[in-house]
N, C-alpha and C positions, 0 to 999 in steps of 0.2 A: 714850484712856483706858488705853492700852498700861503710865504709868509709876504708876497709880493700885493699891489695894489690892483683895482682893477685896470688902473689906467697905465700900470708900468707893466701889467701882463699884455694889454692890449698893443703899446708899445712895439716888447719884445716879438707878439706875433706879427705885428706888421713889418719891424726892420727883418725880421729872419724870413719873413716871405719875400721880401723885396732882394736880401742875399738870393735866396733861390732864383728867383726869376733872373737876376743878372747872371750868375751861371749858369741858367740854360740858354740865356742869348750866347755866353760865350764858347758851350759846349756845341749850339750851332753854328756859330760863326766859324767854327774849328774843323767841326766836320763834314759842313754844307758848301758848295761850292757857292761862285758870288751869284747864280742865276736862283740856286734853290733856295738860300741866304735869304735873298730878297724877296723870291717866294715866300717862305716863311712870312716874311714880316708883313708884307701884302695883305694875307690869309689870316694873319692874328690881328691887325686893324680890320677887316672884314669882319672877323667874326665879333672883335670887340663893339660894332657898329650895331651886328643883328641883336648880338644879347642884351642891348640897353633897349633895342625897340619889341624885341618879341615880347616882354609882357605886359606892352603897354601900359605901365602906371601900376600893375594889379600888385606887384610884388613892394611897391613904395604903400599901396596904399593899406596895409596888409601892416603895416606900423603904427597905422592909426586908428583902424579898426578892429583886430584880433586882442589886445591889451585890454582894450572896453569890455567886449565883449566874453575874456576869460575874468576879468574884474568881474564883473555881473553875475559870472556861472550861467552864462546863455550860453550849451555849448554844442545845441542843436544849430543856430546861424552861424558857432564857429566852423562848425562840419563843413556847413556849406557852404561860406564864404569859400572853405580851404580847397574844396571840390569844385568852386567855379573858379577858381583860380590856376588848379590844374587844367582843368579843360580849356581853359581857354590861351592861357599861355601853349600848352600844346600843342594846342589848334594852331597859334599865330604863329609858334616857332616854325612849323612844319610847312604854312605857306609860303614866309619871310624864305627858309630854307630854297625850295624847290624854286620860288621865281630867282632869287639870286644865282641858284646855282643853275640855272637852266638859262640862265640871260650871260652869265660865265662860258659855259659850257660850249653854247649853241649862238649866240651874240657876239663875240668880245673875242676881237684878235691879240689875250695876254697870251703868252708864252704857254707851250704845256705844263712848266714845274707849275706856276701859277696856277692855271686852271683846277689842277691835279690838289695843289695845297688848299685852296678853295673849295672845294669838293667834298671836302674831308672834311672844313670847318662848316658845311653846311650841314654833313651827314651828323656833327656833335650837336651841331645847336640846341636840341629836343633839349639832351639832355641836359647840358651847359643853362640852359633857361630854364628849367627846372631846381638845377643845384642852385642858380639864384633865389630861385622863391623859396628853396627850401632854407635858404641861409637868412631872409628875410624873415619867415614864419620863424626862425629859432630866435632869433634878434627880438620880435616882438612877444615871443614868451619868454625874455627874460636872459635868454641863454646867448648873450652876447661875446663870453669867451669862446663858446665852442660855436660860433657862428662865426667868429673871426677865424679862430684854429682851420676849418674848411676853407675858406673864403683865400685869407691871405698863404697860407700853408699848405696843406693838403692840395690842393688843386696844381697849383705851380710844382707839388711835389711829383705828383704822379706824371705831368705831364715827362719832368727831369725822368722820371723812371721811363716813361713809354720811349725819350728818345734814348734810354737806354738799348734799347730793342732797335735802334736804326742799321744794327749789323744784319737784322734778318730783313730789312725790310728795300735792301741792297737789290733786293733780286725780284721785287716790283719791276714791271715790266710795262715800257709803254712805247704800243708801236714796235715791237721789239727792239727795243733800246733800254738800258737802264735807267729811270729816270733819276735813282738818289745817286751816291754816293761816289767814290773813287771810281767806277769801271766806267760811267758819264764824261769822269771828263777824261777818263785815258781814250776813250770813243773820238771824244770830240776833240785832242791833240793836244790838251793844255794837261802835260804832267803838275800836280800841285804838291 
């Protein structure tokens, strides 16, 4: 991609993230039954919800600030901007976390796949709200290919790979019942 543009490399990373992510709906939709299915999609607008609100502003505002201030060579307020940024996004992701997933959990008559898929998106958050500001802080010094490459790429990739790993993850157990895969719905009488 060395003789390409910026804006036809950034392009490329966005349409081939957006190939990813449609093959992992379709790799769910194929392997997930229609309750865990919708799980799923439940639990990724949950968590798409927590990660725009857990860093409240810090990670936009982190585009307006960090640039000035590595322009300047002030790189002792950059430190600390980047340190109260972590802390507090931290902070917020981890309360946003526990009251959702406790108002889920303990509140809310969804379905167990639901609750179970939400759980999961709550236990990510930290870090998922992290890889945001970290993709912001790369963005604002400059390094906006490889902010995108994580962003649109990488992340929808790994996710494809973890549900690669949905054959071990078959033998989760809830309530002693299966909650993912084939033996769920041979349980529950619907051969698929």
């Amino acid at each position: 991609m060395g003789h390409l543009g910026r804006a036809a490399k950034l392009a490329i990373l966005a349409i081939t993230g957006q190939g990813v992510a449609y093959l992992l709906s379709i790799v769910l939709a194929r392997r997930l039954g229609v309750e865990e299915f919708e799980a799923y999609v439940v639990a990724s607008a949950a968590f798409t919800m927590m990660i725009m609100f857990a860093p409240r502003g810090i990670d936009k505002y982190a585009l307006r600030l960090l640039p000035a201030l590595f322009e300047r060579g002030d790189w002792e307020r950059a430190r600390g901007f980047l340190r109260f940024g972590l802390r507090e996004i931290l902070w917020t992701s981890i309360v946003v976390a526990t009251a959702v997933g406790g108002w889920v959990l303990f509140l809310s008559d969804a379905p167990r796949p639901t609750k179970l898929a939400i759980g999961v998106s709550c236990l990510s958050l930290p870090a998922g709200a992290l890889v945001h500001y970290a993709v912001e802080v790369l963005s604002a010094n400059g390094r906006v290919i490889l902010a995108t490459a994580i962003f649109r790429t990488a992340v929808p990739t790994t996710t494809l790979l973890l549900v690669g790993l949905h054959p071990l993850a078959r033998r989760l157990e809830c309530d002693g019942e299966p909650t993912f895969g084939p033996e769920r719905r041979l349980i529950a009488g619907k051969r698929t």
